[in-house]
C-alpha positions in Angstrom: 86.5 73.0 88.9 87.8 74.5 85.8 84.9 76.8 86.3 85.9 77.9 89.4 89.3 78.6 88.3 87.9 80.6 85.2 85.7 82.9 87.4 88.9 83.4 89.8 91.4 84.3 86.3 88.8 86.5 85.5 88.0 88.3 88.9 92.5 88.7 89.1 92.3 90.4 85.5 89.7 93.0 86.0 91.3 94.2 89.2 94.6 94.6 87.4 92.2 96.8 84.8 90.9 98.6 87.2 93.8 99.2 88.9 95.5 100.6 85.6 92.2 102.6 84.4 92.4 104.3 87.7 96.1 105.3 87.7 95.0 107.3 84.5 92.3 109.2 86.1 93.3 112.6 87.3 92.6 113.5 90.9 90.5 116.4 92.2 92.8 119.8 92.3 91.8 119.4 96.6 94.1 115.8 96.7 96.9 117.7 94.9 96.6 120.7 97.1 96.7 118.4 100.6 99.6 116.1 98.9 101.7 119.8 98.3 100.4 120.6 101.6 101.1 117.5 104.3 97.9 116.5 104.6 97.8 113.8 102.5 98.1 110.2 104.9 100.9 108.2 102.7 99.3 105.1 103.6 95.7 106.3 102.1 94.9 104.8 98.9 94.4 108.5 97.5 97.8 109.2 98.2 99.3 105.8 96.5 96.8 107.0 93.5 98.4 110.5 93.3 102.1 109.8 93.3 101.5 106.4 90.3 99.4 109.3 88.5 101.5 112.3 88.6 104.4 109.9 87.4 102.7 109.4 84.2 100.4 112.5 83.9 102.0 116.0 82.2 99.2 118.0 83.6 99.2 116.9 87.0 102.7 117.2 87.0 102.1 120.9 85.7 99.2 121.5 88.2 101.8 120.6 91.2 104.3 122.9 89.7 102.1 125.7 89.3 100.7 125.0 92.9 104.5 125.3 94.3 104.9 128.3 92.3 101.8 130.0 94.0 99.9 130.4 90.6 96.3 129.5 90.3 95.6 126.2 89.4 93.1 125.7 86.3 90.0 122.9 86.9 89.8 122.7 83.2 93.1 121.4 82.8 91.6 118.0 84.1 89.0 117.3 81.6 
């Protein structure tokens, strides 16, 4: 029993990692570009993603801005 309850602790705590590791990764510059442009489903998981990441991520935030602004967004800025 206490075995069981172990393996299910565990499973609950590396989804919460996950979870957390994956806000952190930025998104392809094609997610941002549907988000700006309405074709991003707000009930996809890729659009939950974006919005958690861009409220914690400078460059994304600068990547949206410049994609408003009609300036040419830079790949490299995600690596």
């Amino acid at each position: 029993m206490v075995l069981i309850v172990l393996l299910l602790l565990a499973y609950s705590v590396s989804r919460i990692l996950y979870r957390i590791w994956r806000t952190y990764q930025c998104p392809h510059t094609s997610v941002i570009t549907d988000f700006w442009r309405g074709r991003l489903s707000q009930s996809t998981a890729e659009y939950q993603h974006l919005i958690s990441h861009l409220g914690i991520c400078e460059q994304c935030q600068e990547r949206l801005h410049r994609l408003r602004k009609g300036l040419p967004i830079e790949d490299h800025l995600i690596e």
